[in-house]
C-alpha positions in Angstrom: -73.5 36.2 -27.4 -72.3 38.2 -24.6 -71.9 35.3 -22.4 -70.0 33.1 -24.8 -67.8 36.0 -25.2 -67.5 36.6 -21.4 -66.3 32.5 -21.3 -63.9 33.0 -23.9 -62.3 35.5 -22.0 -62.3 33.4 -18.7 -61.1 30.6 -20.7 -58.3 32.8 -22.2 -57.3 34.4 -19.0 -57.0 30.8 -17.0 -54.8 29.5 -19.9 -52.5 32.3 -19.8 -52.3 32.3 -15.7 -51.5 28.5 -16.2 -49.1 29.2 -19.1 -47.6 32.0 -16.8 -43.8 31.0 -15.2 -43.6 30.0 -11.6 -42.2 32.1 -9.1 -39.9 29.6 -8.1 -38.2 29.4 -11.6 -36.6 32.6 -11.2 -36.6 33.2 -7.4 -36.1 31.1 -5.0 -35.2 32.7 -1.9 -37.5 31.4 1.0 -37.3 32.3 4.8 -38.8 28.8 5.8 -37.4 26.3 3.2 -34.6 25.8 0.7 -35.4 25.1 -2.9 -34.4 22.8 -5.4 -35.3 23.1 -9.1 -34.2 20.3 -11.8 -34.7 20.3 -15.3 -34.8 18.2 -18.1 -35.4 18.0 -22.3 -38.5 16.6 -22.7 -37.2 15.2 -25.9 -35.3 12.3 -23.5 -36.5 9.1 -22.3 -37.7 9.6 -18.7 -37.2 13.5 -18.8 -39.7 13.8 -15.9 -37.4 11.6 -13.5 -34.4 12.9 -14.8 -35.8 16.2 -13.9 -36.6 15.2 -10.1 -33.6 13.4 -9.9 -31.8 17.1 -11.0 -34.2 19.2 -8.4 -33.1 17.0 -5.8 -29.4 17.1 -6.4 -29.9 21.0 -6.4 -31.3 20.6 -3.0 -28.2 18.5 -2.2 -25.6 20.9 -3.4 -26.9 23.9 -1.5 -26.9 21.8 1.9 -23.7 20.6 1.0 -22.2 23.7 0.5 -23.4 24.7 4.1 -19.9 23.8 6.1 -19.7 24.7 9.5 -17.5 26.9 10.4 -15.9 24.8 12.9 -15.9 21.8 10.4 -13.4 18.9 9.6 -12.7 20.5 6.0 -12.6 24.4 7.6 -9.8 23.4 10.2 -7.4 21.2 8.9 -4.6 22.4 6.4 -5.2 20.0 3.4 -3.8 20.4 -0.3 -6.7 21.4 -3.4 -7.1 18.0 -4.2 -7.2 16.7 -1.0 -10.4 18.8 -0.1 -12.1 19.0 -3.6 -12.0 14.9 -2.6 -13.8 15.7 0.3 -15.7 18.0 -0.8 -16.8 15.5 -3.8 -18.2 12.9 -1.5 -20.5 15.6 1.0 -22.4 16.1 -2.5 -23.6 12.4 -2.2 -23.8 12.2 1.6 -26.1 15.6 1.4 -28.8 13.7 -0.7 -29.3 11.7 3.1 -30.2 14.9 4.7 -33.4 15.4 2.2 -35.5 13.4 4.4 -39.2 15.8 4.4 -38.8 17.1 1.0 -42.0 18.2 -1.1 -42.9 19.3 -4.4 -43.8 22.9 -5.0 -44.9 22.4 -8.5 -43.7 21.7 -12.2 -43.7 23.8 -15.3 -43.2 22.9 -18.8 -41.5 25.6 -21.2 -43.0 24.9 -25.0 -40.8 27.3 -26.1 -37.4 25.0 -25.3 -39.4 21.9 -24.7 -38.2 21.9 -21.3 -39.7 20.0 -18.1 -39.0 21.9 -14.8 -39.8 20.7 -11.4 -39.8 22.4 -7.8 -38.6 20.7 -4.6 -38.7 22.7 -1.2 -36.9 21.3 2.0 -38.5 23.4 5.5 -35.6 24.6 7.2 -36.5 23.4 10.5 -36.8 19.6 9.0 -33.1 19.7 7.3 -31.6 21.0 10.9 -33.9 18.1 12.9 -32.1 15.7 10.0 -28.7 17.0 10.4 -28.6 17.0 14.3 -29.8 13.2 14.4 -27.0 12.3 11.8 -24.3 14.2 13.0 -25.0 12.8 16.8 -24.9 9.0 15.0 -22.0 10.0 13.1 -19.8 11.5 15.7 -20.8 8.8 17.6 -19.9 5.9 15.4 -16.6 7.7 14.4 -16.2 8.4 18.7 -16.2 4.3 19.0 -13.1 3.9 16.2 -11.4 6.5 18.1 -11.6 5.4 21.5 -10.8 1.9 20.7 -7.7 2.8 18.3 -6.4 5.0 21.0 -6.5 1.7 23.5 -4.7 0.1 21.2 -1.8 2.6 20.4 -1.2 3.1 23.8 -1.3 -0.4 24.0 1.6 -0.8 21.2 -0.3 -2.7 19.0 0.1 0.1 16.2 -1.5 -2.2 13.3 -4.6 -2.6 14.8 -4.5 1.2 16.0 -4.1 1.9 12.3 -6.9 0.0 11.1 -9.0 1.4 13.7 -8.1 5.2 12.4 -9.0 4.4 9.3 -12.5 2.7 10.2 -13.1 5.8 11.9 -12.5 8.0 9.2 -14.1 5.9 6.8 -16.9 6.0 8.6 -17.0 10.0 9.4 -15.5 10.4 5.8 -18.9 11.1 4.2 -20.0 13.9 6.5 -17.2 16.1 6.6 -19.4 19.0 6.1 -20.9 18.2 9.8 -20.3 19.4 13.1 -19.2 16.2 14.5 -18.1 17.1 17.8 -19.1 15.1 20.7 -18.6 16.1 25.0 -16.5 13.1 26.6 -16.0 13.3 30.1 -16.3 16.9 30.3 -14.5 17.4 27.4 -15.5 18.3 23.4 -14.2 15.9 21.1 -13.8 16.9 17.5 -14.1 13.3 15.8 -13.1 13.8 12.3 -10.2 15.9 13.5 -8.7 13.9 16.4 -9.1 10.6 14.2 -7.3 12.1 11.6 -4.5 13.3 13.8 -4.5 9.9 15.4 -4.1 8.2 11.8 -0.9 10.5 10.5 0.9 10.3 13.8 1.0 6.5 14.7 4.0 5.6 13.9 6.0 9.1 15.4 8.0 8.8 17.9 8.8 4.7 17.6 12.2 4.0 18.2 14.9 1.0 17.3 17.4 -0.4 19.6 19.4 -3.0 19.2 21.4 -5.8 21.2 24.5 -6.6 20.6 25.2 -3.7 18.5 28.4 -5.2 18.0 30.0 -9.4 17.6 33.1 -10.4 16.9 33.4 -13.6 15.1 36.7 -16.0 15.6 34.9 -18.1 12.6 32.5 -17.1 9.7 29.9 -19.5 11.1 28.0 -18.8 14.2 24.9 -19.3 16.0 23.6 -15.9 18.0 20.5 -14.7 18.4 20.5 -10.6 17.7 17.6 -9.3 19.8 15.9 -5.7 18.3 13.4 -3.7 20.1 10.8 -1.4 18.7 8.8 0.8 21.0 7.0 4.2 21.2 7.1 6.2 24.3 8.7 3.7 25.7 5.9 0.9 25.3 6.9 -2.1 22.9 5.2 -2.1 20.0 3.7 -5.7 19.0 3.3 -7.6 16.0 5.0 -5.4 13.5 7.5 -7.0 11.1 10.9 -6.2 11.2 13.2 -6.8 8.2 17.2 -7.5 8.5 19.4 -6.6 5.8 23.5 -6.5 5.4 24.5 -2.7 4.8 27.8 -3.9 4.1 29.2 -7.3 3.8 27.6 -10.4 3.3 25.9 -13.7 5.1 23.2 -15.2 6.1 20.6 -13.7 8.9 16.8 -14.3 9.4 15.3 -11.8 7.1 12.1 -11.0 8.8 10.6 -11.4 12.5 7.6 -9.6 13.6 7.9 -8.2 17.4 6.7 -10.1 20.7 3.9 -8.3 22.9 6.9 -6.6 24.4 7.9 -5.4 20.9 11.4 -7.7 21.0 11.7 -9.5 17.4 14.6 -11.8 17.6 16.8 -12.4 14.6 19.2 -15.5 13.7 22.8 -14.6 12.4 24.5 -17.8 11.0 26.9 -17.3 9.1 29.1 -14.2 7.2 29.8 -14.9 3.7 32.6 -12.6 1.6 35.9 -12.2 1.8 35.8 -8.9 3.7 36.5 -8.9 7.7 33.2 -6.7 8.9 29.6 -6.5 8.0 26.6 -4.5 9.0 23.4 -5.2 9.5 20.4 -2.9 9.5 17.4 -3.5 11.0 13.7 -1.7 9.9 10.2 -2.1 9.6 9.2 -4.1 6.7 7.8 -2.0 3.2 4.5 -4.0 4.7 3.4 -1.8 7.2 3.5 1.0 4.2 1.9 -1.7 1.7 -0.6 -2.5 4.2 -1.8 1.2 4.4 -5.2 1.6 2.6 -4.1 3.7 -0.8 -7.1 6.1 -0.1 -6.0 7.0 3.6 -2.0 6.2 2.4 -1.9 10.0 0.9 -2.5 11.3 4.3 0.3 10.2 6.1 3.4 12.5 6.2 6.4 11.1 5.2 8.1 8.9 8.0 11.5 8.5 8.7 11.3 4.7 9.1 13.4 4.1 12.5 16.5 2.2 12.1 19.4 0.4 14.0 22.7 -1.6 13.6 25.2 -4.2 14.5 28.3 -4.1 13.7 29.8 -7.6 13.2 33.9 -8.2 13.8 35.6 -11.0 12.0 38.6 -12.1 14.3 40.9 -12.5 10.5 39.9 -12.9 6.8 39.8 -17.3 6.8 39.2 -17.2 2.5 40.7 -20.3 1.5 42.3 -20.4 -2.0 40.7 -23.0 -4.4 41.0 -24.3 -8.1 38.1 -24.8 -10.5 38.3 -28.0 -12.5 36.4 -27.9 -16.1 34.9 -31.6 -16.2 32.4 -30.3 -19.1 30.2 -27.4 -19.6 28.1 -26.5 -22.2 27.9 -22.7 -21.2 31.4 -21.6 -22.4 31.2 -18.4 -19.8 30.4 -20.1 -17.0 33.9 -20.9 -15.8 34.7 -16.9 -16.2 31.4 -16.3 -14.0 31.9 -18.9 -11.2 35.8 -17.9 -10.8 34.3 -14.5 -10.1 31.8 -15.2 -7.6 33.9 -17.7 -5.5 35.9 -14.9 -6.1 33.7 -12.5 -3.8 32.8 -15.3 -1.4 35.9 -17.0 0.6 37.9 -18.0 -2.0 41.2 -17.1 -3.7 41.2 -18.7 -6.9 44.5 -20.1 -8.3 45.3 -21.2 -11.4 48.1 -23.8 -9.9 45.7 -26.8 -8.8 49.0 -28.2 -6.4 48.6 -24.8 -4.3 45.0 -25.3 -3.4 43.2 -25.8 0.1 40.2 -26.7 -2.0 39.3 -29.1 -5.4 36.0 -27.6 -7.3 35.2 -29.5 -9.8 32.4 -28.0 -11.9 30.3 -30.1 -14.7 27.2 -28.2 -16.7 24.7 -29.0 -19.6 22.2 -27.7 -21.5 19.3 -29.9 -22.9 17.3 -28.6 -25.4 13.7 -30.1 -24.3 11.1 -28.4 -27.5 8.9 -26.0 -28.3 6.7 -24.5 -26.2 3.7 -22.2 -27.1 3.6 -19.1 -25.8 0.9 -15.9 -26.0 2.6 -13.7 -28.6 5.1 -16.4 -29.8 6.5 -19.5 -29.6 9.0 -20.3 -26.8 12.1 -22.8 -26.8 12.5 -24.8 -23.7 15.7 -25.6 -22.5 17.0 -27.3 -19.3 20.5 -26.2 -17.7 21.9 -28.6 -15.2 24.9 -27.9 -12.7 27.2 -30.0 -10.9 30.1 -28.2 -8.6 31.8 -30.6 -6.4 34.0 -29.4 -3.3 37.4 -31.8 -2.3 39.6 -31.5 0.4 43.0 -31.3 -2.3 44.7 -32.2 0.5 42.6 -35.4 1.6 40.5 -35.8 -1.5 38.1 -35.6 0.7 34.8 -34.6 -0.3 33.4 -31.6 1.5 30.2 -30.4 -0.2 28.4 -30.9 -3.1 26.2 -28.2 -5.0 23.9 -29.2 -7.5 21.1 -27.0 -10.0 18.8 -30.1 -12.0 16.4 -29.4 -15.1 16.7 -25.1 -14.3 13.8 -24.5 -17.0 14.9 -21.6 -19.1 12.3 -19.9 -21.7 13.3 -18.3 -25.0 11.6 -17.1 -28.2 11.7 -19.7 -30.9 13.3 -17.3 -33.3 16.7 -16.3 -31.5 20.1 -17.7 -32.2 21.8 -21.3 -30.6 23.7 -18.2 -29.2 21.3 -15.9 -27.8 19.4 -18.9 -26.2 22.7 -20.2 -24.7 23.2 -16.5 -23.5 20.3 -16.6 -21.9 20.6 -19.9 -20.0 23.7 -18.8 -18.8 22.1 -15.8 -17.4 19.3 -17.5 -15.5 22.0 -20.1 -14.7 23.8 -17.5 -13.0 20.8 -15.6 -11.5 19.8 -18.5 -9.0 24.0 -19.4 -8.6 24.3 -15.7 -7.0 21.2 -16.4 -5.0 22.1 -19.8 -3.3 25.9 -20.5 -3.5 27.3 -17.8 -1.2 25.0 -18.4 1.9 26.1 -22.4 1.6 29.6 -22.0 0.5 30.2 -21.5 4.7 30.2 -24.9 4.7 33.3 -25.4 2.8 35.4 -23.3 4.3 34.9 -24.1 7.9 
C-alpha cells in the first residue's frame, strides 16, 4: 500500500513538472542566443507548422530590428514611407540569416488550446551568418557600382542608370547591414554611394545648341540643326532628344537620340503658319523618365530637364491668298472649318475667286457602311472621304492634291443622322489638323 501510494505521488509530481510552463514562454533573455517563440490554435489545420513558421519569424524580427548604426536606413534622410518600405523587406531578408537555428522545446496550453514552440539562434552563429552575407552583398552591390560609375563618366547615362538600379536592387534587401567595403585604401559604403549615384545622374547635363538662330528667305528649307547634350563637359550618348515648336509652326524631325559624342542632329524642313518667327525647343524625351523603374522612379529628386532653343527668322510673311470652291460635301461645317485652318497656315482666304493666287477646290462624302457590334453596344460605321484640290488660278495649273479615303469613323447605333455626321466631321477634322499644315508648304512655294 505504501509503495503504490509512493508511485502515485511520483506519477503526480512528473505530470505536474511536465504540465509546468517553460521558462522560455515568459523569459527569454539569453546571454548566448536569441529566442524565437511562435504560436498557434491547435484548433487549425497544421497548427504545429504554423507555429514554427511563427517562432521563426519572431527570430527574424528581432535580427531585423538590429540596424547598425552606421547602416543604409540610419544615414540617409528618407520620408516614413520610404523607410517603413525598407524596413518591410529586411523582415524577409532576416529569415536568410537563421541559418543554425534549434528547437528549445514546445508546450501546449489546455487551457487556451494553444501550441507553443521554442527556437534559439547562438549568437556567435547569427554574427558568422551576417559577416559572410554582408561581405557577398557589399560585394555584389560593389560590382553595379563600379561599372555604373565607368559608364557615367563615360556619358552613357542609360546604362549608368540601369546599373544603379541593379545595384540597389541587389543591396535592396539588406539594408539593415553593414555593407561597407575598403577599395584602394578607401571604405566604400555600397548602399549609400549607389544610391547617391542613382538620384544624381542626370545633374549637371547641359543643352547647347547650333544655330541658335536661321533666317529663312522661304518657308521651305533643308538645314540640319545640331544639339549637344553633355555632363561635365563629356557627351552624353544614346539618349533621345525630342524637338518641339514653342511658338510657330512647321515641320522638324521630332526625335534623335545623341551620337557617342552626345551630338543628335535634327532636320528643319519647312515653317508652316502665317506668323514670320518660330521657336524651337529642344529636350530629353518623357522616355528617359518612362524608362525609370517605378520602384526606384520615387527616389529621384525632381530634375529640371535641360533645355535649349533656335530661334528661326522668316525674311517676310509669303501667305498667299486662296478661294475654297464647294464641289460637294456632305459635312455641311466643313467649309467653315477648312476656311479656318488654311486660315492659320499660309493662306488669306477671299471670298472673290478673281483675286486669288490659289483655286481649292474641296469635294467630301460620307458613306454609311452598317452596323458594327461593339462590347457595350452596337456601333454604326461610317466612311468619310475628302478631296481638296490646289490650282494655280492664274495657270489653272494644278499644284497639289490632298486626299483622306474610307476615314472609318465609329458611333453608337442609337444617336441621331446628326450626331453621327457631328462626329465624322470631328474625326474628319482631327487627322485634317494633323497632316494638311506640314504639306500645305508645297503649295505655296
Amino acid at each position: 500500500m505504501k509503495r503504490l501510494l509512493l508511485l502515485s505521488s511520483l506519477l503526480i509530481t512528473t505530470i505536474l513538472t511536465f504540465a509546468k510552463e517553460p521558462n522560455w514562454l515568459t523569459e527569454r533573455a539569453s546571454e548566448t542566443a536569441y529566442i524565437g517563440v511562435g504560436a498557434a490554435s491547435m484548433t487549425e489545420p497544421a497548427w504545429e507548422q504554423k507555429a514554427a513558421e511563427n517562432a521563426l519569424a519572431d527570430l527574424a524580427q528581432q535580427l531585423s530590428v538590429l540596424i547598425e548604426t552606421n547602416s543604409f536606413i540610419a544615414k540617409v534622410e528618407m520620408n516614413d514611407s520610404d523607410k517603413e518600405y525598407f524596413s518591410q523587406t529586411t523582415k524577409v531578408s532576416a529569415k536568410n540569416l537563421l541559418d543554425g537555428h534549434e528547437i528549445v522545446g514546445s508546450y501546449k496550453d489546455k487551457k487556451t488550446n494553444t501550441y507553443f514552440v521554442c527556437y534559439q539562434l547562438n549568437k556567435q552563429t547569427y554574427l558568422l551568418n551576417k559577416a559572410n552575407r554582408e561581405k557577398e552583398i557589399a560585394e555584389a552591390g560593389y560590382a553595379y557600382l563600379a561599372d555604373a560609375q565607368k559608364a557615367q563618366n563615360e556619358g552613357d547615362l542609360f546604362r549608368a542608370l540601369t546599373l544603379y538600379e541593379k545595384g540597389l536592387t541587389a543591396v535592396e534587401p539588406w539594408l539593415f547591414l553593414n555593407l561597407r567595403l575598403t577599395r584602394e585604401g578607401q571604405q566604400v559604403d555600397v548602399p549609400n554611394e549607389l544610391y547617391r549615384g542613382y538620384i544624381s545622374v542626370f545633374d549637371g547635363i547641359q543643352l547647347t545648341v547650333e544655330p541658335t538662330q536661321i533666317t529663312l528667305n522661304d518657308e521651305s528649307i533643308n538645314q540640319d540643326i545640331r544639339v549637344h547634350l553633355t555632363q561635365g563637359g563629356v557627351g552624353v550618348a544614346n539618349m533621345p532628344l525630342v524637338a518641339s515648336f514653342e511658338e510657330g509652326s512647321g515641320v522638324i524631325a521630332e526625335k534623335r537620340k545623341t551620337d557617342e559624342s552626345g551630338y543628335a542632329y535634327f532636320r528643319l524642313t519647312a515653317i508652316t503658319g502665317k506668323t514670320t518667327t518660330a521657336l524651337i525647343r529642344f529636350t530629353l524625351a518623357r522616355e528617359v523618365m518612362s524608362g525609370i523603374s517605378a520602384s526606384y522612379r520615387r527616389l529621384l529628386s525632381t530634375q529640371n530637364w535641360p533645355e535649349t532653343f533656335c530661334r528661326i527668322e522668316l525674311a517676310q510673311n509669303t501667305a498667299k491668298t486662296a478661294y475654297l470652291h464647294n464641289a460637294g460635301c456632305d459635312l455641311s461645317a466643313l467649309m467653315k472649318q477648312l476656311t479656318a485652318i488654311l486660315g492659320n497656315n499660309h493662306f488669306t482666304i477671299t471670298p472673290d475667286p478673281d483675286e486669288a493666287e490659289i483655286f481649292i477646290e474641296v469635294k467630301n462624302t460620307v458613306d454609311y457602311v452598317g452596323v458594327v457590334a461593339g462590347e457595350i453596344y452596337n456601333l454604326n460605321e461610317s466612311h468619310v472621304n475628302l478631296h481638296m484640290k490646289f490650282y494655280d488660278n492664274n495657270t489653272q495649273q494644278l499644284l497639289y492634291t490632298y486626299d483622306i479615303q474610307q476615314l472609318r469613323v465609329l458611333s453608337p447605333e442609337k444617336n441621331s443622322i446628326e450626331q453621327t455626321m457631328a462626329q465624322c466631321m470631328r474625326e474628319l477634322i482631327k487627322r485634317v489638323q494633323k497632316e494638311l499644315p506640314k504639306q500645305l508648304i508645297l503649295t505655296t512655294k
